[in-house]
C-alpha positions as CSV (number, residue, x, y, z in Angstrom):
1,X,132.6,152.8,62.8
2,X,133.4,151.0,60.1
3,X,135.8,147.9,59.6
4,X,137.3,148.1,56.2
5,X,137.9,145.0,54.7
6,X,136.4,143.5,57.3
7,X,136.9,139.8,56.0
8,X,140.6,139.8,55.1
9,X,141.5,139.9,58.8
10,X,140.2,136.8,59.2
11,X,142.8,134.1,59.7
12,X,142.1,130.5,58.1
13,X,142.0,127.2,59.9
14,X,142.2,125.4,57.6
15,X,144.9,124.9,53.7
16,X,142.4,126.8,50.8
17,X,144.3,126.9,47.6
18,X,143.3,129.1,44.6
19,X,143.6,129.4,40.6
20,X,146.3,132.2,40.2
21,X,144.7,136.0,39.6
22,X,145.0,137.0,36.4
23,X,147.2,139.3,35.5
24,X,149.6,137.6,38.1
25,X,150.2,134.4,36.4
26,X,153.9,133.7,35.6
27,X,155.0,132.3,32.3
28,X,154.9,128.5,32.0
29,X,153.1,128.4,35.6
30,X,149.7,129.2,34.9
31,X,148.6,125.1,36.5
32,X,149.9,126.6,39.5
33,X,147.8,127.7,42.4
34,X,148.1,129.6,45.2
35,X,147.6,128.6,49.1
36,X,145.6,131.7,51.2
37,X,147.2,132.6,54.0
38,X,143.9,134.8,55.3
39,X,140.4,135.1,54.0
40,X,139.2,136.8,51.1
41,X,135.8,137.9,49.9
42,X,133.9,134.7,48.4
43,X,135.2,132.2,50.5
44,X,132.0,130.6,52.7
45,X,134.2,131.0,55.7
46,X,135.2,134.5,55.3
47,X,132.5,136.3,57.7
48,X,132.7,133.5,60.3
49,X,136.9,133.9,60.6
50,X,136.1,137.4,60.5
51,X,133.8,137.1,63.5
52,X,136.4,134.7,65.2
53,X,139.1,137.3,65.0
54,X,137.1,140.1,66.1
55,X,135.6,138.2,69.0
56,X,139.1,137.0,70.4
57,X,140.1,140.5,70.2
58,X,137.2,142.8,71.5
59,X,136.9,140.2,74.3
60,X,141.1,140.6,74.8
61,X,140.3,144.1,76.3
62,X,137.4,143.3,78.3
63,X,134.7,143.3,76.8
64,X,131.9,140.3,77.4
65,X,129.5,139.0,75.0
66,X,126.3,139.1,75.4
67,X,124.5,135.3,75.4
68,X,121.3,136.4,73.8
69,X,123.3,138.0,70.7
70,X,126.6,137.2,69.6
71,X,127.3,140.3,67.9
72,X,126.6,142.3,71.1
73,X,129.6,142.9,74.0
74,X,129.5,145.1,76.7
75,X,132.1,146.3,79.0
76,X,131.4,147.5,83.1
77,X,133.2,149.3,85.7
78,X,132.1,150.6,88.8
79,X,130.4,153.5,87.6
80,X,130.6,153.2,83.5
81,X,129.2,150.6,80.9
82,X,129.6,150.2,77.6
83,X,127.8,148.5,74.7
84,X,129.6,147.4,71.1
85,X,127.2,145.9,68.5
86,X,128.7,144.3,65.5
87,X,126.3,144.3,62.1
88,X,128.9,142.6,59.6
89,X,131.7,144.9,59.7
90,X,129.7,147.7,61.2
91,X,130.1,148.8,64.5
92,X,128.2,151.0,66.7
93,X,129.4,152.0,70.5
94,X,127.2,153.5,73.1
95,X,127.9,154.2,76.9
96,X,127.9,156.2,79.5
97,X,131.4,157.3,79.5
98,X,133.2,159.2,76.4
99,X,136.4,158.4,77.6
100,X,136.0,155.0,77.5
101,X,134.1,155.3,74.1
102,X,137.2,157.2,72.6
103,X,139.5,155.1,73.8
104,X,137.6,152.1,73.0
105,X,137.8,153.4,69.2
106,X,141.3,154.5,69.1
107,X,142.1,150.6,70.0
108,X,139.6,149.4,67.6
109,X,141.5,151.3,65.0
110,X,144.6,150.7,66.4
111,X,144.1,146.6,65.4
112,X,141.7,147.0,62.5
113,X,141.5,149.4,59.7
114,X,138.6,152.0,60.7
115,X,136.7,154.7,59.1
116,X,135.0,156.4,61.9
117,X,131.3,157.4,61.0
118,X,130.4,160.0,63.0
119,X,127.2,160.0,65.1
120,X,125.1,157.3,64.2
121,X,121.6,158.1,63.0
122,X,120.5,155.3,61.4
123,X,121.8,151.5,62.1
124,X,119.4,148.4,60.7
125,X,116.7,150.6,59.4
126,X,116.2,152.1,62.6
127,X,116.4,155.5,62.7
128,X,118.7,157.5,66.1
129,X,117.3,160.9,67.3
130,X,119.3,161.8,70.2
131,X,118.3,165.3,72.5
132,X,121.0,165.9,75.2
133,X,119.9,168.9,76.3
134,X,116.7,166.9,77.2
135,X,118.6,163.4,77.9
136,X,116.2,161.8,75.3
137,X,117.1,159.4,73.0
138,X,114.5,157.7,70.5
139,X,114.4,155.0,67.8
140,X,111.9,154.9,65.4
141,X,111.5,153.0,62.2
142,X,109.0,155.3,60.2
143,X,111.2,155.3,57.2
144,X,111.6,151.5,57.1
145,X,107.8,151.0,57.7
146,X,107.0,153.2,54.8
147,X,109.6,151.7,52.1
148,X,107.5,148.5,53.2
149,X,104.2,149.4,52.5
150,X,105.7,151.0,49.1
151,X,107.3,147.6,48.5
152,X,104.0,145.7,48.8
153,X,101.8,148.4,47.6
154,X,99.5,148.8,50.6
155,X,99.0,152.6,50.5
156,X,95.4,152.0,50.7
157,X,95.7,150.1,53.6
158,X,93.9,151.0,57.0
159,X,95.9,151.4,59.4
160,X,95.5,150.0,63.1
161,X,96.8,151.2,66.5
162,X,99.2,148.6,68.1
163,X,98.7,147.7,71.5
164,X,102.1,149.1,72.8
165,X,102.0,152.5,73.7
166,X,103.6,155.1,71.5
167,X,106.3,156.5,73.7
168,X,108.0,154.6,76.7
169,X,110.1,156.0,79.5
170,X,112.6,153.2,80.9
171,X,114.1,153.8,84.0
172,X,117.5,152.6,84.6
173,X,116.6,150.3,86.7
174,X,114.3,148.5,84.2
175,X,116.3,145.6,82.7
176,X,117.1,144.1,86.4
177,X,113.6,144.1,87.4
178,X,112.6,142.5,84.6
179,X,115.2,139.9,85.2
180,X,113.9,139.6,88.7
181,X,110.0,138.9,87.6
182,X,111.3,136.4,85.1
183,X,112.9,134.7,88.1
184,X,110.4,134.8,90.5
């Protein structure tokens, strides 16, 4: 999903005054200025009131941010989760649950102007290949790797295995036991 004009929802905290627009200067009032009452594009503080509204409302509805990334919430119940990721004035929802999916967008356009996407297949340079019928979802960044080695003109270059494997299975489980071994 898309926010559109992301950064004119964000409310200032502080009195920013402005020449006039041109074009909307009144006769004999042109050393006027104007006060914003809300950000506009160009002002320093635009994206970080932009992030402040968007946090106070995402997290109005439940939703908890995520200490490790600030631009990453997720939302539990008993049985469902979801994850909202913020790029800017992107936004990308993923869960376990399309009901809560759907209604989670239908409120995000319901207090911000949206344009809804679609399917995501690429987000960051990382490209999304999903399979349901298998239950497989992969990420790859093959397309970004290669505008990289266009950029710096290594098509020569040898190339050397990485010592990750090239596919990996994680089980549901596997985020809590990592936690645990980090604990231990």
């Amino acid at each position: 999903m898309d926010v559109k004009t992301a950064f004119l929802n964000g409310e200032l905290d502080e009195e920013i005054y402005m020449d006039q627009p041109e074009g909307f200067q009144e006769m004999g009032q042109k050393r006027k200025v104007c006060r914003l009452k809300r950000s506009i594009y160009g002002l320093k503080q635009s994206s970080r009131q932009w992030y402040y509204r968007f946090h106070r409302a995402i997290t109005s509805i439940g939703f908890t941010m995520v200490e490790e990334d600030h631009c990453v919430y997720v939302k539990r119940s008993e049985k469902n989760f979801m994850i909202l990721s913020l790029y800017v004035d992107d936004i990308l929802l993923a869960g376990n649950n399309m009901e809560m999916i759907v209604a989670t967008q239908k409120w995000l356009s319901s207090t911000f102007e949206m344009k809804d996407m679609g399917e995501a297949e690429y987000i960051l340079g990382v490209k999304i290949h999903r399979d349901r019928s298998k239950k497989l979802l992969s990420l790859s960044q093959e397309t970004y790797i290669k505008r990289i080695i266009e950029r710096f003109r290594m098509h020569n270059a040898n190339p050397v295995d990485t010592p990750w494997i090239k596919v990996v299975f994680l089980a549901k489980n596997y985020a809590l036991r990592q936690k645990k071994k980090r604990n231990a």
